[in-house]
N, C-alpha and C positions, 0 to 999 in steps of 0.2 A: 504493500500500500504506500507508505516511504516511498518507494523510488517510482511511483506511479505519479506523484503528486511531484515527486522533486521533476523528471523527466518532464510533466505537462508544463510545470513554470518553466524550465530552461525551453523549452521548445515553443512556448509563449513570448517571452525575452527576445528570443532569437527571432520573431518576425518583425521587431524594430526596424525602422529601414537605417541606415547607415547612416545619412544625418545624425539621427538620432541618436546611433550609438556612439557616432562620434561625439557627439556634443558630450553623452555621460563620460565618455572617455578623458575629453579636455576637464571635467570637474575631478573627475578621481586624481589627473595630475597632481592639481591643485591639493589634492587631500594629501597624497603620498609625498610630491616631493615637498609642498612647504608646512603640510601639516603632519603627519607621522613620522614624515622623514624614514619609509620603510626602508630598509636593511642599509641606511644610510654609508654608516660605516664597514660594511661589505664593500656595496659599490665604490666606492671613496680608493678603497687601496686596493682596489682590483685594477679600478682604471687608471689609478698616479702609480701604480707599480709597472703596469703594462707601457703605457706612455711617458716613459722618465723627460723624455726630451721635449714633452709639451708643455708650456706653462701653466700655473693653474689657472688664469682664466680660461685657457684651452683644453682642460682636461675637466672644468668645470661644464663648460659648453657640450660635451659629453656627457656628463651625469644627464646634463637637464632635457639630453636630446632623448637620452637612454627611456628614462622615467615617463615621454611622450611616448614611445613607443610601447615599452612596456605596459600602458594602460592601453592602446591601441592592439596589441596583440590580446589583452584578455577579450576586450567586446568582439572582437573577429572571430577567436575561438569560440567563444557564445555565438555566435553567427553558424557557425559550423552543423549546428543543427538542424538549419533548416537549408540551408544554402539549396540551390539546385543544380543539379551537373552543368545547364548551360551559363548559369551566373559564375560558379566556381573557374570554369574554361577558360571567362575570360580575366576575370579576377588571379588568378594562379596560369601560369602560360610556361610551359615546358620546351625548351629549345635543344636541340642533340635526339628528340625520342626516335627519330628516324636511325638513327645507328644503335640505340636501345633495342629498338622494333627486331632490326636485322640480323641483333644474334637470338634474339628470343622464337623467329621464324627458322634460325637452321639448329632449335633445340640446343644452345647452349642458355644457362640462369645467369642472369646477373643481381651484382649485389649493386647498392646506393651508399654512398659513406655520407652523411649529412653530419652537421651540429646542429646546437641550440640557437642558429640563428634566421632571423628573418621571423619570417611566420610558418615555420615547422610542421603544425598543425594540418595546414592547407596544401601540405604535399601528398596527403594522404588521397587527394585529389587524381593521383597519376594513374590508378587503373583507367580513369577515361580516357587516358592518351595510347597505352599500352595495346601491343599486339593482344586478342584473346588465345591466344597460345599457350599465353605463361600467365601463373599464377601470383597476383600482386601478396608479397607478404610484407609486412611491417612488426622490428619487435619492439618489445613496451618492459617497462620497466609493472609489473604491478603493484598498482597503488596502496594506503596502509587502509584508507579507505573504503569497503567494499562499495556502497551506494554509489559516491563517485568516481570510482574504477569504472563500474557498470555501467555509469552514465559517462565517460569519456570512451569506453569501447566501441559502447553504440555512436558516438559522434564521430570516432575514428574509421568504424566500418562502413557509414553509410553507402560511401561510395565503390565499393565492391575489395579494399582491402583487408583483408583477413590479419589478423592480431597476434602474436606469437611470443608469451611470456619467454623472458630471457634465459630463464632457466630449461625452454625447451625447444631454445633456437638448434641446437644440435641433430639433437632426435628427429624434428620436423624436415628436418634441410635435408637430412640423409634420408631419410622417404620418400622425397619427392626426387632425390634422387638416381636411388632404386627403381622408379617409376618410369626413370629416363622423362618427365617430367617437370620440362625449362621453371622457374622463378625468378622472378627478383621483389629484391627483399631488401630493405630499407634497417640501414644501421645508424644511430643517433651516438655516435663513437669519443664522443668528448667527456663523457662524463667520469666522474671520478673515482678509480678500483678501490677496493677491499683492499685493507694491508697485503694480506693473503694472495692479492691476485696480482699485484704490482709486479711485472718483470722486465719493465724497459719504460726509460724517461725519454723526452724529449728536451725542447728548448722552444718552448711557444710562448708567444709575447713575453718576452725576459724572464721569464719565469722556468727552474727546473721542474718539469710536469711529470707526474708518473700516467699513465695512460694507457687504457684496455687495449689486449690485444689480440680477445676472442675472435673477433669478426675476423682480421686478420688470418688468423688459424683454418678457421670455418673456408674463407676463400677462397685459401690456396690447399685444402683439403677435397672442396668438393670443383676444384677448376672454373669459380665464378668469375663472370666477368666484371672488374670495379670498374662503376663512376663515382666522380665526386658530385656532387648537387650545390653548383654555385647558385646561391641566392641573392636576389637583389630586388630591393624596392622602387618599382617606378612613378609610385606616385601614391599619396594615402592609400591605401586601399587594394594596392595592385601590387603582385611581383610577380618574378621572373626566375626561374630556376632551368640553369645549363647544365644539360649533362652531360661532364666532360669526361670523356675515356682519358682512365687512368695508364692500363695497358690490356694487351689480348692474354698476355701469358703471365699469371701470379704466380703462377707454380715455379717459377723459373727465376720471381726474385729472391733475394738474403732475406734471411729472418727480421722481419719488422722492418725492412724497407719499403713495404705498403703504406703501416702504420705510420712512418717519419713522411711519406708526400702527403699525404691525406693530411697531416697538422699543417704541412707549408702548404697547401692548397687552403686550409682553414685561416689563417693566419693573414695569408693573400687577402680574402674573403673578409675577416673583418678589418683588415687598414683602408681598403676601399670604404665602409660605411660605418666606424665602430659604434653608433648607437644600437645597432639592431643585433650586441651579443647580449646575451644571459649574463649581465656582468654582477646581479644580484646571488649568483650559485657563488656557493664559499668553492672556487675552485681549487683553488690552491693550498687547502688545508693541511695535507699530508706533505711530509717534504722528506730530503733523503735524511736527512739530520736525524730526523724522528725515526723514520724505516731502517737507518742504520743499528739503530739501538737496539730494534726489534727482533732485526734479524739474529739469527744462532747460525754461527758459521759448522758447529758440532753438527747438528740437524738437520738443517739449511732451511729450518722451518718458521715463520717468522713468529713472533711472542702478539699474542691479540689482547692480553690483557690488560689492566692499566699500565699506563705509564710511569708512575711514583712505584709500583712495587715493582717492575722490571729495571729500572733504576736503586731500588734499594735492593734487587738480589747481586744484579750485578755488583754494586757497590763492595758488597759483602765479600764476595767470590776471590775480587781483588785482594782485599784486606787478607784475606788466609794466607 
């Protein structure tokens, strides 16, 4: 009953027309950036760390473009509701799907490496571009939330892509590859490992990044073909996403030399337009400083428990 009532107001919401949601858009700015000031200090040394060599009025110009957009992305994702394939088409406009198309027609999958930028959401848009050959899949992180899990599913699938919790992107992928069975499947690769799963850093925006490198593995396991999904905004309301071949043959690159283009392909992607990253995710929380300590070179296993008592055992171990 819940998510009968939550599902009718979102899909109520969601027939707003666009004015409209923009106007609520432009007041929620007002609330967040000069009244809550949400995850102020997140954003703040995300983007002075990122941009050392802008000054702060130019790194402030950033904040304040970030927080327009970020209200601008929730009311479009409420939009998603209702949207319709030929509104979404022109709203979301896919360029490269012609060479997407072409390996998905001689039965090879491809994967999509995206991040958290642009409007993310309205890529899930691209089965209407897509050859019907191959099977659009998308994974998702699941939510702690069920109600809006199940109400984000359903606004993710409307458009005929199928959901694939991360915990069973493996199992899935090898099925349909059994099947002989083209896909592509949509990886949102920026986001931040488990202690546990850390096994290679980068160097993305001055920052040393540790950075998943499932999808990676998955790729060049099952012989997918990567694009990257450059995203770009042409105008309130509208964007653009290229999909640029990364290469034909994964199998055939060094370990995590996937993963290292896909960060400078992302990297690329936000100095062209930096308001439109996720600069509000604590991305950088984990550092090697920290994972150093965690790790056990005995084991080679790393310690997930507090911090203060793996410092006080160590501490100790010395002392003897």
């Amino acid at each position: 009953m819940t998510y009968k009532l939550l599902h009718a107001l979102w899909y109520l919401l969601s027939l707003l027309p666009f004015r409209v949601l923009y106007g609520i858009s432009d007041g929620l700015y007002l609330i967040l950036y000069h009244g809550l000031k949400y995850r102020r200090r997140v954003i703040c040394k995300n983007i002075s760390e990122s941009f050392p060599d802008k000054t702060p009025e130019e790194q402030e110009a950033i904040i304040r473009s970030f927080y327009r957009w970020l209200c601008d992305y929730f009311v479009e994702t409420l939009k998603l509701m209702s949207l319709s394939p030929k509104t979404l088409k022109k709203r979301m406009v896919f360029t490269g799907i012609e060479t997407l198309n072409a390996y998905s027609e001689a039965g090879r999958s491809c994967a999509l490496y995206l991040g958290h930028y642009g409007q993310w959401e309205w890529i899930s848009s691209l089965p209407l571009w897509m050859s019907p050959k191959a099977v659009p899949l998308q994974v998702y992180h699941v939510l702690e939330n069920p109600l809006f899990d199940r109400l984000m599913l359903h606004a993710r699938q409307r458009q005929g892509a199928v959901s694939v919790p991360i915990a069973e992107t493996l199992r899935r992928v090898a099925s349909y590859n059994q099947q002989k069975q083209p896909i592509v499947i949509g990886y949102i690769a920026d986001q931040v490992p488990f202690w546990n799963n850390i096994h290679h850093w980068v160097d993305f925006l001055h920052h040393d990044t540790p950075v998943l490198t499932g999808s990676e593995r998955i790729i060049k396991r099952m012989n997918e073909v990567p694009f990257y999904c450059e995203v770009s905004r042409v105008r309130r309301g509208y964007y653009r996403c290229d999909l640029k071949l990364m290469t034909e043959d994964p199998q055939h690159y060094p370990d995590y030399a996937l993963t290292d283009q896909y960060f400078r392909l992302l990297e690329q992607n936000i100095l062209r337009d930096p308001a439109l990253y996720l600069w509000s995710h604590n991305r950088w929380k984990r550092t090697r400083e920290e994972y150093n300590l965690r790790y056990d070179e005995e084991t080679g296993r790393v310690d997930l428990g507090p911090l203060e008592e793996i410092l006080a055992r160590k501490q100790k171990a010395t002392s003897l």
